[in-house]
C-alpha beads as a LAMMPS data file, in Angstrom:
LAMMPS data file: protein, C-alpha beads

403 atoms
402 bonds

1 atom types
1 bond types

-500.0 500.0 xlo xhi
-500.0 500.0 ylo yhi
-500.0 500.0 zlo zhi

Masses

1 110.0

Atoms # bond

1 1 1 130.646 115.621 -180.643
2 1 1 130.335 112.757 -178.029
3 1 1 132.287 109.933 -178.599
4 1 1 129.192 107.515 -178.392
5 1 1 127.785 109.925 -181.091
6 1 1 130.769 109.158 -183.378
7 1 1 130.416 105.318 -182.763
8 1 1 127.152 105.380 -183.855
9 1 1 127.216 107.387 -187.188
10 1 1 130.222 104.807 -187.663
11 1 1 128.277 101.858 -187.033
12 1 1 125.339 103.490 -189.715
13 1 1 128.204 103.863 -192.143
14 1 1 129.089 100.125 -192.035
15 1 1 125.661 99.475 -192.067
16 1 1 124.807 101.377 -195.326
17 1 1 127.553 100.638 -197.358
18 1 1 127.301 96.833 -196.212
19 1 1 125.052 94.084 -197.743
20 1 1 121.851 94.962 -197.138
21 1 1 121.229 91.899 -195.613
22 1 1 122.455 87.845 -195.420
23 1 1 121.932 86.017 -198.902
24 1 1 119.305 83.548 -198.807
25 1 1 119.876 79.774 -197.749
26 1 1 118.804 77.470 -200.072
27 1 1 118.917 74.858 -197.153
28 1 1 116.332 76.808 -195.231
29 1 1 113.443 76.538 -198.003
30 1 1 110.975 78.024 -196.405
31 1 1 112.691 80.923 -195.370
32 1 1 113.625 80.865 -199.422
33 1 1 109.615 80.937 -200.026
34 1 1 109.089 83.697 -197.601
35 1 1 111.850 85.886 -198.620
36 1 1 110.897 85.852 -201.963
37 1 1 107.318 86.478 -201.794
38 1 1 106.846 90.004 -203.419
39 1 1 110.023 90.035 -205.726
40 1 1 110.586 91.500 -208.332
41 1 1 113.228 88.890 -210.357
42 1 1 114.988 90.387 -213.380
43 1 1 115.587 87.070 -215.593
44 1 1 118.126 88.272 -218.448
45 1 1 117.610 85.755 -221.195
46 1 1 117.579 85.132 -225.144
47 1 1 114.399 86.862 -226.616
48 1 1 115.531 85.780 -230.002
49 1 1 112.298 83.349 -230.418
50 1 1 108.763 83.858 -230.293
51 1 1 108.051 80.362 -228.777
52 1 1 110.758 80.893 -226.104
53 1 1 109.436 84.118 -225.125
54 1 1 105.813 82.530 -224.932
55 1 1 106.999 80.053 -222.882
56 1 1 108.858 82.578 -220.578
57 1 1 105.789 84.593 -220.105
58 1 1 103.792 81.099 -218.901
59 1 1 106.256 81.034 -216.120
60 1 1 106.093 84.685 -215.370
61 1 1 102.138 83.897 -214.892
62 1 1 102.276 80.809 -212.848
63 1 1 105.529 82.188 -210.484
64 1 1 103.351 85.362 -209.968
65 1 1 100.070 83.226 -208.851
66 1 1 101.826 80.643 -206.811
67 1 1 105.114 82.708 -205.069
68 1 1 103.836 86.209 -205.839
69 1 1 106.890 87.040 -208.064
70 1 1 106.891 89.631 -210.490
71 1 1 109.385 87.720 -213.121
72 1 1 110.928 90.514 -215.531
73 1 1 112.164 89.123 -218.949
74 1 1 115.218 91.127 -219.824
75 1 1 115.749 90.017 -223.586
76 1 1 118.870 89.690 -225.166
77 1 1 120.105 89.442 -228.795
78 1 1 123.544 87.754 -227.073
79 1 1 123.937 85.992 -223.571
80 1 1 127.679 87.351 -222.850
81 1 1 125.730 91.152 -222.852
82 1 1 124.242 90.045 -219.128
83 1 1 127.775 88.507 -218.235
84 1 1 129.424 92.039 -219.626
85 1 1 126.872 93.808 -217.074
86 1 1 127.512 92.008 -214.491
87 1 1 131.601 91.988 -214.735
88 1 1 131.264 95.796 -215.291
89 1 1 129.138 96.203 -212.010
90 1 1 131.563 94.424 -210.063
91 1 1 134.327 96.430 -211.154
92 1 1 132.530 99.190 -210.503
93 1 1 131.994 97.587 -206.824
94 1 1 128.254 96.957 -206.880
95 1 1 128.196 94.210 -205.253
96 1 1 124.874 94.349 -203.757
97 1 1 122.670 95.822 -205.957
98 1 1 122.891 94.030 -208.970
99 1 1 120.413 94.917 -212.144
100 1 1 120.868 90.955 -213.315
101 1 1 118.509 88.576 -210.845
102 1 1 118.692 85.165 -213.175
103 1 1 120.755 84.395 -216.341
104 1 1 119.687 81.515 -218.639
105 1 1 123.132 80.738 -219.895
106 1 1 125.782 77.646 -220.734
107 1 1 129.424 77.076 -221.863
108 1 1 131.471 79.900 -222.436
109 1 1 129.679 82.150 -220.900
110 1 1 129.484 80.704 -217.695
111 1 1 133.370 79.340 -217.769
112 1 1 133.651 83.333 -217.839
113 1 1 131.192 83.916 -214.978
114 1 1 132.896 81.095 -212.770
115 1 1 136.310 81.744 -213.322
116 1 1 135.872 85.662 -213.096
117 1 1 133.439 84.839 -209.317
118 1 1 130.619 86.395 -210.675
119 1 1 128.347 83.368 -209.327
120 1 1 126.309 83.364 -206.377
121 1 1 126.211 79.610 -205.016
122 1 1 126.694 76.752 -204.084
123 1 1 122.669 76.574 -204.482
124 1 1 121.477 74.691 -206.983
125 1 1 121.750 70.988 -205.520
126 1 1 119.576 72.392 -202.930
127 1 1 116.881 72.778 -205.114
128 1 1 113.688 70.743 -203.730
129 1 1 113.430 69.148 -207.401
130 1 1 116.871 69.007 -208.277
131 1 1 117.102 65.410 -207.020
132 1 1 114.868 64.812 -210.632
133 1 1 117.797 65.248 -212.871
134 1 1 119.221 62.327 -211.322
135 1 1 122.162 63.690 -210.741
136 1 1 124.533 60.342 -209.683
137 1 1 123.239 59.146 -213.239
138 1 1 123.204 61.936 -215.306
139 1 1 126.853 63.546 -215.102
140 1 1 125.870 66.260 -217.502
141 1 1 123.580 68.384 -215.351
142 1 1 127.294 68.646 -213.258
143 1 1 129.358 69.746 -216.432
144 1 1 128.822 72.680 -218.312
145 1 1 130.764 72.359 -221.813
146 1 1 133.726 70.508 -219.573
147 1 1 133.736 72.841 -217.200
148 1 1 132.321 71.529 -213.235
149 1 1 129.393 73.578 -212.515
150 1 1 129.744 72.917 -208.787
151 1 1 126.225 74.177 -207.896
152 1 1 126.507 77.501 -209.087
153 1 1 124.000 77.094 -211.944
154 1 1 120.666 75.140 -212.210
155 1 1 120.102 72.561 -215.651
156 1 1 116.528 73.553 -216.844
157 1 1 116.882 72.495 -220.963
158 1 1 118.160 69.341 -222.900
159 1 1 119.208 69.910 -226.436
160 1 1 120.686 68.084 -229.774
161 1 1 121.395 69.506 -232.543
162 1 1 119.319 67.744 -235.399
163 1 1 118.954 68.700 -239.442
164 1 1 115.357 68.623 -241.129
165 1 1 115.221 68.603 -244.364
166 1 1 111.518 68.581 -247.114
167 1 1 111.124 65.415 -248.266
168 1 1 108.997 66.935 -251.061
169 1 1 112.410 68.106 -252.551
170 1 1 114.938 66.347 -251.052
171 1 1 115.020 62.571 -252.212
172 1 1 118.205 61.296 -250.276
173 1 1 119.898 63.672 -246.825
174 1 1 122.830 63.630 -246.283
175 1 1 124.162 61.505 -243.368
176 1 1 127.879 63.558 -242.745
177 1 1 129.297 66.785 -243.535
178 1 1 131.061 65.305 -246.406
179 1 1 127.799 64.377 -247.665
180 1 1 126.418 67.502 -246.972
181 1 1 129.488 69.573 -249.045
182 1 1 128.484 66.349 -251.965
183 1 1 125.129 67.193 -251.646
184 1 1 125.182 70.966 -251.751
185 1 1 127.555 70.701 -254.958
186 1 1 124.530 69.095 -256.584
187 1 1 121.890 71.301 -254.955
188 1 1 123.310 74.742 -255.070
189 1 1 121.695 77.642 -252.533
190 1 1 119.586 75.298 -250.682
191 1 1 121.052 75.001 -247.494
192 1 1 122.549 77.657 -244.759
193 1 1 123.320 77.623 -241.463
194 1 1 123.092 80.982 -238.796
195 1 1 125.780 83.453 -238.368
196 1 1 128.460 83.326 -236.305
197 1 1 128.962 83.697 -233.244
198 1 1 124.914 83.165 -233.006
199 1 1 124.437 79.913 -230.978
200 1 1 123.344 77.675 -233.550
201 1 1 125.933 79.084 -236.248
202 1 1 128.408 77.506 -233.254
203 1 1 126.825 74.354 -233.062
204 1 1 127.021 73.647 -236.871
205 1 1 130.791 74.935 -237.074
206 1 1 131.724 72.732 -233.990
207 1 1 129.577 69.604 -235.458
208 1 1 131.507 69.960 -238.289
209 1 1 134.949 70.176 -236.763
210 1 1 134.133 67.109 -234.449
211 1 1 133.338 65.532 -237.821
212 1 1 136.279 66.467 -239.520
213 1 1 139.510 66.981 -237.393
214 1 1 141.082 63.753 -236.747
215 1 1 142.229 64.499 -232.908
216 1 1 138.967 65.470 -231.302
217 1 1 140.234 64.148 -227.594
218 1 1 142.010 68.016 -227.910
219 1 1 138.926 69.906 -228.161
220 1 1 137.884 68.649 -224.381
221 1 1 140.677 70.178 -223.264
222 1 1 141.904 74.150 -222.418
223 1 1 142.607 75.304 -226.257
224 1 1 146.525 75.786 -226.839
225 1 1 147.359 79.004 -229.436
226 1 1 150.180 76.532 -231.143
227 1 1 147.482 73.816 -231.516
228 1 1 144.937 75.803 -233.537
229 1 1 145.499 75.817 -236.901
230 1 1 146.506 72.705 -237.551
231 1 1 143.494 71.260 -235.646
232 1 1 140.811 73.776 -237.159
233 1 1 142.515 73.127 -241.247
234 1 1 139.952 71.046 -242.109
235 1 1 137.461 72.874 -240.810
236 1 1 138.278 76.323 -242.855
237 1 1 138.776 74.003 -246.191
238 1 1 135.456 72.537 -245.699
239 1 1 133.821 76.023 -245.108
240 1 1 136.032 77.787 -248.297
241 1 1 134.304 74.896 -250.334
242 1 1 130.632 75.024 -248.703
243 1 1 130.231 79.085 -248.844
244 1 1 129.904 79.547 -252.078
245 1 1 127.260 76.565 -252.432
246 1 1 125.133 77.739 -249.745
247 1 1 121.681 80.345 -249.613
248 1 1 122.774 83.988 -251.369
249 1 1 126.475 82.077 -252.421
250 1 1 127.212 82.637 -248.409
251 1 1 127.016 86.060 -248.639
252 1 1 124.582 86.610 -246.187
253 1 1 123.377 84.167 -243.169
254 1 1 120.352 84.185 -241.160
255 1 1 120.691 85.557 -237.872
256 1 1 119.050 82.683 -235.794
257 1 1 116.928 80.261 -236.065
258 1 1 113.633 81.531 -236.776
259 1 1 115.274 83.544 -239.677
260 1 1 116.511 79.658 -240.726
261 1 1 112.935 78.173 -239.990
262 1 1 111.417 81.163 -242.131
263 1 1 113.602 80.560 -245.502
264 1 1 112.384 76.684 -245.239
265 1 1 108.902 77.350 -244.739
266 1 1 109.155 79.744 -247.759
267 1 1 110.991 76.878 -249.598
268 1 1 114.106 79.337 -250.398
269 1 1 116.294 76.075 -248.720
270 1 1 115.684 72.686 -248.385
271 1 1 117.757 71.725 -245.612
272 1 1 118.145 73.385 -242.147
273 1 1 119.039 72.684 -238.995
274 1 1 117.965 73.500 -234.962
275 1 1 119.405 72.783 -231.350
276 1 1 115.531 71.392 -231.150
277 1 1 114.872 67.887 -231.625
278 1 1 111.019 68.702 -231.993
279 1 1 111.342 71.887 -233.275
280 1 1 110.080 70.589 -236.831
281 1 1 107.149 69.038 -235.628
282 1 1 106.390 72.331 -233.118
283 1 1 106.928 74.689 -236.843
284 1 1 104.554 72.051 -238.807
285 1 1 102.013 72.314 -235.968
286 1 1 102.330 75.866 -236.036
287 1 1 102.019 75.844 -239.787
288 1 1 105.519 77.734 -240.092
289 1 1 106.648 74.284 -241.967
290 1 1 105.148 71.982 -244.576
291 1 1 103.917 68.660 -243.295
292 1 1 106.232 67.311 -245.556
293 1 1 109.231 67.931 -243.355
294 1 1 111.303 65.582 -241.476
295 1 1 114.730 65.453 -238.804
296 1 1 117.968 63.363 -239.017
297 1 1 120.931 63.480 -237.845
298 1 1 124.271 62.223 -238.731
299 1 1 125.816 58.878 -238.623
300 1 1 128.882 59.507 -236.225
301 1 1 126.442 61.549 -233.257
302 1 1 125.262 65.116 -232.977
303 1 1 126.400 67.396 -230.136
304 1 1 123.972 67.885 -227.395
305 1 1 123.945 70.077 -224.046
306 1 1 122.592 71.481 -221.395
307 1 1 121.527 75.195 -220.401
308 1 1 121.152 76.237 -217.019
309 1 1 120.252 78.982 -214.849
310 1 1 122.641 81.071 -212.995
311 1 1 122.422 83.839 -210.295
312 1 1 125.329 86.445 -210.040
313 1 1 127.045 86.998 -207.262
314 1 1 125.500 90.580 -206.523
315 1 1 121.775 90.001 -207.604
316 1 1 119.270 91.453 -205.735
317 1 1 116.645 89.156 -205.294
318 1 1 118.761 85.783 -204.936
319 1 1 115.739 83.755 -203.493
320 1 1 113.265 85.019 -205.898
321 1 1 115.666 83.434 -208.324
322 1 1 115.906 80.783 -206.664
323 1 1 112.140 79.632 -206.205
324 1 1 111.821 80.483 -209.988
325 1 1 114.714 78.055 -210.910
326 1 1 113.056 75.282 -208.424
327 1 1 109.613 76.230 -210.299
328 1 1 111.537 75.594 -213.995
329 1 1 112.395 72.275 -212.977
330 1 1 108.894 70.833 -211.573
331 1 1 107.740 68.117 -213.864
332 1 1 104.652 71.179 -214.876
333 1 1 107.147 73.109 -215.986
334 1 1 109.381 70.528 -218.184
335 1 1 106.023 68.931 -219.439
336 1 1 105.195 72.039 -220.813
337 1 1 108.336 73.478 -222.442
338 1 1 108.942 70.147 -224.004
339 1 1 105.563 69.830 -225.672
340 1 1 106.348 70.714 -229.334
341 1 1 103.213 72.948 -229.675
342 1 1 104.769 75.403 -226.516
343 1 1 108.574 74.941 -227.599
344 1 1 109.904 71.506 -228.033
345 1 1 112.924 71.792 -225.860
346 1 1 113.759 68.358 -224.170
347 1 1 113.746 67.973 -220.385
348 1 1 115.897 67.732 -217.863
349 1 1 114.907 65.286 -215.584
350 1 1 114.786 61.331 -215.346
351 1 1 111.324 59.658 -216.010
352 1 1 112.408 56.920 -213.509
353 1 1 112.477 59.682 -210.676
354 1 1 109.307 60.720 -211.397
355 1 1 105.430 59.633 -209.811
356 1 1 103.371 58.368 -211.768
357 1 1 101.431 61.228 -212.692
358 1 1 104.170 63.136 -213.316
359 1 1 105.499 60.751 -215.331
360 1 1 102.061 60.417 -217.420
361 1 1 102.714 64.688 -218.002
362 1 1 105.687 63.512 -220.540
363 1 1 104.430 59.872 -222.030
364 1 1 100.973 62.204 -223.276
365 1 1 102.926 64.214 -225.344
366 1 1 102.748 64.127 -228.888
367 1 1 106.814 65.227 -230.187
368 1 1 105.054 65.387 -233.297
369 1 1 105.740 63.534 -237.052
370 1 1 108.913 65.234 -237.760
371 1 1 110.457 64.002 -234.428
372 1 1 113.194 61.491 -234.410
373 1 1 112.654 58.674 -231.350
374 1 1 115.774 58.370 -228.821
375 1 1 116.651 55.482 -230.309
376 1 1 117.265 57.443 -233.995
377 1 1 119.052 60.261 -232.302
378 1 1 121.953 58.328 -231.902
379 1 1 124.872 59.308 -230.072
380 1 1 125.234 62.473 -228.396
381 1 1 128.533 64.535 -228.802
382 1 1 129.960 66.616 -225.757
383 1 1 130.445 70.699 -226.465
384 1 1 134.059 71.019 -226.583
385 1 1 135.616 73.379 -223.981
386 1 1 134.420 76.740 -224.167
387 1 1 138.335 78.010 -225.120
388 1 1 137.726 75.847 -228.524
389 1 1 134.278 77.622 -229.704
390 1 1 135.181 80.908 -228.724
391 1 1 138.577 80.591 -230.874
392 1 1 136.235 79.324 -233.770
393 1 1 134.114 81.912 -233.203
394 1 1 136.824 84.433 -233.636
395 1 1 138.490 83.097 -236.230
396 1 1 135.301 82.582 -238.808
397 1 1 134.969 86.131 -237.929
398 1 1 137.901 87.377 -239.121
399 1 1 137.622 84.928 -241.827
400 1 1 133.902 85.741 -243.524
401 1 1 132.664 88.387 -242.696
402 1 1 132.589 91.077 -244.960
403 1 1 132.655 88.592 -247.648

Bonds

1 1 1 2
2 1 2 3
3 1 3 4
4 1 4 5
5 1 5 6
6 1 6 7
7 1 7 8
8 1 8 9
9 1 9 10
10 1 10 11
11 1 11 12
12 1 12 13
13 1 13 14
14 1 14 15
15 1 15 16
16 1 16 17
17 1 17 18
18 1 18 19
19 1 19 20
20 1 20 21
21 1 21 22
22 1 22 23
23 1 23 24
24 1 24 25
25 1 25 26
26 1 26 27
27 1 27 28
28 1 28 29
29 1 29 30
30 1 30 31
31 1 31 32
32 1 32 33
33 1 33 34
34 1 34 35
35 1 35 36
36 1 36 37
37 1 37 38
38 1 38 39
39 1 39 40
40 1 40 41
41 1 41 42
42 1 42 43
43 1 43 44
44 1 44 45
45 1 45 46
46 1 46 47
47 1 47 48
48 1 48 49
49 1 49 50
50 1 50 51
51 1 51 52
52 1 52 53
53 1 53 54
54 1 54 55
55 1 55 56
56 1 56 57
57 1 57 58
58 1 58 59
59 1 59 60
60 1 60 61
61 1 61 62
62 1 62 63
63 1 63 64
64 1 64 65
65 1 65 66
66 1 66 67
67 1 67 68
68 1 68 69
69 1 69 70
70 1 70 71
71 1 71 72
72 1 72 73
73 1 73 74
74 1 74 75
75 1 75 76
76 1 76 77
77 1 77 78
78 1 78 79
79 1 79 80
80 1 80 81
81 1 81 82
82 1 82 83
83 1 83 84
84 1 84 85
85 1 85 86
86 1 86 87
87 1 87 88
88 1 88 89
89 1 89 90
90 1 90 91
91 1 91 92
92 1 92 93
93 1 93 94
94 1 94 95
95 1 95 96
96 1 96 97
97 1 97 98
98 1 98 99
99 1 99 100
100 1 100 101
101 1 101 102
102 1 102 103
103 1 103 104
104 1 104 105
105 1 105 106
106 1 106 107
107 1 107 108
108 1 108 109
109 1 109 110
110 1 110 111
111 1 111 112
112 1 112 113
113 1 113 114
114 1 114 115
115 1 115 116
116 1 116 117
117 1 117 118
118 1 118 119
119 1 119 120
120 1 120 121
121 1 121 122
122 1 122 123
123 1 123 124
124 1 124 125
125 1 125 126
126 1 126 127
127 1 127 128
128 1 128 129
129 1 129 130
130 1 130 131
131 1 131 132
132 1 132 133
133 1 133 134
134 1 134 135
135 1 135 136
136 1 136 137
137 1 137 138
138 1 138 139
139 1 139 140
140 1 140 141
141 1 141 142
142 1 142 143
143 1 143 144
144 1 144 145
145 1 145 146
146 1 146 147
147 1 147 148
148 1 148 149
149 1 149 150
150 1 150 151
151 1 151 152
152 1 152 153
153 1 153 154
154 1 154 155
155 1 155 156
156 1 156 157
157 1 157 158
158 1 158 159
159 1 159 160
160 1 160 161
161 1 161 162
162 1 162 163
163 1 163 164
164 1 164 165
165 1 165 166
166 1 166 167
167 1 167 168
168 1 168 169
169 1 169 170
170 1 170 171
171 1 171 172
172 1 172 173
173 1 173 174
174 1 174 175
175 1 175 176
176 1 176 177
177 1 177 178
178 1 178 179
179 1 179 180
180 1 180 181
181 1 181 182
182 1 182 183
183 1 183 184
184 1 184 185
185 1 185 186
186 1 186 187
187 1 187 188
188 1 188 189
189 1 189 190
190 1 190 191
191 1 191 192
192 1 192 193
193 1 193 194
194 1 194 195
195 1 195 196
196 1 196 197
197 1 197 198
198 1 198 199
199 1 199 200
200 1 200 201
201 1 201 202
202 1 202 203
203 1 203 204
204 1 204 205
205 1 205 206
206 1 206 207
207 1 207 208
208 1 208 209
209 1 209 210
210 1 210 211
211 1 211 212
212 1 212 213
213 1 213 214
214 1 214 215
215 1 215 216
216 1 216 217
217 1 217 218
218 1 218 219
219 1 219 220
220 1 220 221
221 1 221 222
222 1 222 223
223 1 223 224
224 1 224 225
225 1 225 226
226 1 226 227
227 1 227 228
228 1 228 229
229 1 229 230
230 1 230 231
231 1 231 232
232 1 232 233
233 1 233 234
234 1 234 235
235 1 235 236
236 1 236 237
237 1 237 238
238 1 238 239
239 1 239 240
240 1 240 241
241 1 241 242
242 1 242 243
243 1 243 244
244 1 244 245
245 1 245 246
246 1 246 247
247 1 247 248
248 1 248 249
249 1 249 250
250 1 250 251
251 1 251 252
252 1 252 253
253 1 253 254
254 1 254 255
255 1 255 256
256 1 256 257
257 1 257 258
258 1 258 259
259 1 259 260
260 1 260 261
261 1 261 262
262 1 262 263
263 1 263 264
264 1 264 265
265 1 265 266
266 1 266 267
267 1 267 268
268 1 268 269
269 1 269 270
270 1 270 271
271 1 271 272
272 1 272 273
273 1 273 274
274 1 274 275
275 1 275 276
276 1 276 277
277 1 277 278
278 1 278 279
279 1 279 280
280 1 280 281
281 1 281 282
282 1 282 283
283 1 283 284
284 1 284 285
285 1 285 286
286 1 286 287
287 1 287 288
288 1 288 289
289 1 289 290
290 1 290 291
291 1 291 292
292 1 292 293
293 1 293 294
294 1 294 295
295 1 295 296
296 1 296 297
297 1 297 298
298 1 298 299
299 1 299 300
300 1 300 301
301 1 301 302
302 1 302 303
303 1 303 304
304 1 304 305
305 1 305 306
306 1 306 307
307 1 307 308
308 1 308 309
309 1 309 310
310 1 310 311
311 1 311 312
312 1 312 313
313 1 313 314
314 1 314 315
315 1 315 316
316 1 316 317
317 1 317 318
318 1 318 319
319 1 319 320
320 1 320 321
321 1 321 322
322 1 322 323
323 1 323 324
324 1 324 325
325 1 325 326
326 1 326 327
327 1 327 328
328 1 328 329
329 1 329 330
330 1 330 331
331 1 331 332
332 1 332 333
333 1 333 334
334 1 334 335
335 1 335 336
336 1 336 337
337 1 337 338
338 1 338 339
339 1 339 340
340 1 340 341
341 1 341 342
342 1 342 343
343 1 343 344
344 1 344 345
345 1 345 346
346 1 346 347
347 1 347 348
348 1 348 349
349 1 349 350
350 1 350 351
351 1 351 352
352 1 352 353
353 1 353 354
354 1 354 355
355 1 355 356
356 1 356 357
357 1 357 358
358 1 358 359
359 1 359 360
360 1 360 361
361 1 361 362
362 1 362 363
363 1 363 364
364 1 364 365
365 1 365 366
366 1 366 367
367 1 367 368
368 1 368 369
369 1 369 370
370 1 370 371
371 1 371 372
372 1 372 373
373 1 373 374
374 1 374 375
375 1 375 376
376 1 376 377
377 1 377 378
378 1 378 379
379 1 379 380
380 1 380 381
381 1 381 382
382 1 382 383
383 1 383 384
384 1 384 385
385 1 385 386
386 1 386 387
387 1 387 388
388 1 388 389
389 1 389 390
390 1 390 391
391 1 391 392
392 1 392 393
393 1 393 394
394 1 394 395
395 1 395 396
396 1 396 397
397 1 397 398
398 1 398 399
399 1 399 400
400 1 400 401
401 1 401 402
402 1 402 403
């Protein structure tokens, strides 16, 4: 065979088994736009919630009519499943052809996707509406549980954990998770929280351990094996104590929190709680709640975060992702998802960067009678590092279930 002959079968071969072309620039925009235009963009996200996935399916509808993107939602009973796909494709050594487009995803998960380079990026300061967030005043859309996020993943959701309780059976709430054990001696089987390691059954084991341990400086930092157990000892006696006084004697916990909204608004509990601060108000409207119902929150601060969106490193259809995550953070977009009535989840941008009629989007919603003001929210409580809730995680595991 000629020798130019060789050269150019060899020069297909790198072709084929190289990228199949340059990943998009998110400083070009345009060229992100045009790139994108007729993408299909697989969006692997939570499909645990009825409201969510109604609010996912909005965006799927305006992304198609404005950028011609076909936006897939790939639901998913746990995040880490997506972060397991794409760590297994990678090993495999697809790293072009990626099933995963766009993860919604936070904390541990994405300390596992960082550390293991599983992230396409730096991108997301790019972002024509990224400057909303206010980034030089709003240090949390640049921390993810602790852990820098370095433009690898976009903020897109603002949440607090909150409790809401009936006020047609519950005279006095409790205002601490002392008072809460107190109040659950006197009230027997009317209050639960979700299952471990479900996202909100994290939340109310972490709230309580911030609430309880008496060095809580440690949990912001990498957890240490020889540090555990004395830190987390107040935690397990609070839990021995609360089990047996919760819904079905803590036998049995609701897998999320719809299952938790259901047993309120069929009065089996009287207390519940939500990483929502208008999710109340969004059930009442919905008539999944009594009017009756009401939020609080504890005296010493309830932990809040952020979730954000993330592209792996070998997704297909990086820009499509990328105009999708730009599209989740227009002020449309957070109006909508933070209007009780759609979901209730609170938004990531600053008001003061906004136009006025943007601006007039979020001061014309009603959050709704159940919703606490900013001013009663109180303090908001960092996620620990992502080494602390996956060791509590593990160890209520091993420690209730079964039981």
């Amino acid at each position: 065979m000629p020798t130019h002959s060789l050269a150019l079968i060899s020069t297909l071969a790198l072709l084929l088994s190289g990228p199949l072309q340059a990943a998009p620039d998110p400083a070009d925009w345009d060229g992100v736009l045009e790139e994108a235009r007729g993408q299909s963009v697989y969006w692997y996200a939570w499909g645990g919630e009825e409201r969510t996935n109604d609010y996912i399916q909005w965006t799927a509808d305006r992304v198609a009519e404005r950028f011609a993107i076909d936006l897939v939602h790939v639901k998913l009973s746990d995040t880490a499943e997506a972060v397991s796909r794409v760590l297994a494709e990678k090993q495999a050594g697809n790293d072009d052809r990626g099933n995963v487009d766009m993860i919604w995803i936070n904390g541990e998960n994405f300390a596992t996707m960082k550390a293991n380079d599983l992230l396409f990026g730096p991108w997301s300061e790019q972002l024509p509406h990224y400057p909303l967030t206010d980034p030089e005043h709003t240090p949390a859309v640049r921390y993810d549980w602790t852990i820098p996020v370095d433009g690898l993943e976009s903020p897109w959701s603002s949440s607090q954990v909150v409790f809401y309780y009936d006020t047609a059976l519950v005279d006095a709430h409790p205002r601490s998770m002392s008072g809460l054990l107190d109040w659950a001696r006197d009230n027997p089987g009317e209050f639960t929280y979700a299952r471990v390691p479900n996202f909100l059954g994290n939340a109310f084991i972490t709230q309580a351990l911030l609430e309880l341990t008496e060095d809580t400086d440690i949990l912001y930092r990498p957890m240490q094996e020889a540090d555990f157990d004395a830190v987390t000892a107040p935690l397990w006696s609070f839990l021995d104590e609360l089990h047996p006084l919760l819904w079905r004697s803590g036998r049995a916990f609701p897998a999320n929190s719809s299952e938790l909204r259901r047993l309120m608004g069929d009065s089996e509990i009287s207390i519940a709680l939500s990483f929502s601060t208008t999710e109340a108000s969004g059930a009442i409207a919905n008539f999944e709640l009594p009017d009756s119902v009401r939020s609080y929150v504890h005296d010493h601060g309830m932990i809040g975060n952020m979730s954000f969106m993330a592209i792996p490193y070998n997704a297909q259809h990086k820009a499509g992702a990328m105009v999708v995550a730009n599209y989740l953070l227009s002020p449309e977009a957070q109006a909508h998802k933070q209007d009780p009535r759609v979901w209730g989840s609170n938004t990531v941008l600053s008001l003061a960067t906004l136009a006025p009629d943007d601006r007039a989007r979020f001061e014309g919603i009603d959050l709704g009678i159940a919703t606490l003001s900013p001013d009663e929210l109180g303090e908001v409580l960092g996620q620990p590092h992502p080494t602390w809730v996956d060791a509590l995680a593990e160890a209520w595991q091993e420690r209730y279930v079964g039981r």
